[in-house]
Steps between C-alpha positions, in 0.01 A plus 500: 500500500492123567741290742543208309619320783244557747218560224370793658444867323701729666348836308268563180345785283237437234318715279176377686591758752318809492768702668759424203284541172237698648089492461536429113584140418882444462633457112748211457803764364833603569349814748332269696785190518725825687248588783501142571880426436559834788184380716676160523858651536339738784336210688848243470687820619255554833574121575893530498492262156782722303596192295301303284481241160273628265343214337326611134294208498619393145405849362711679280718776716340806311216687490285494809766273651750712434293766647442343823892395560570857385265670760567251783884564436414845556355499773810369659394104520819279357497232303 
């Protein structure tokens, strides 16, 4: 999560972290885009940031995209 404004990051999840993916090195799939789309839904959440644009980056909405959105929505984080 990024505040465009102030250009700060306000939260973030990665597959770099060990606590998400676990020892084994993360795959790029669907599985893994929905621990971070929750992680990063989770984290927004604990800061009070309920609402939020979700920004594809140009990338189709499907997929691991989709995935992410999905997960994030989920997890209760609006957008």
């Amino acid at each position: 999560m990024i505040d465009d404004d102030a250009g700060r990051t306000l939260a973030a999840a990665s597959t770099m972290e060990r606590s998400l993916v676990g020892k084994d090195k993360a795959a790029a799939n669907r599985t893994t885009a929905e621990l971070i789309g929750k992680a990063i839904a989770e984290r927004s959440l604990a800061k009070k940031l309920e609402r939020v644009v979700f920004d594809r980056g140009g990338f189709f909405y499907h997929g691991k995209v989709k995935a992410l959105a999905d997960a994030a929505r989920a997890t209760g984080l609006k957008f």
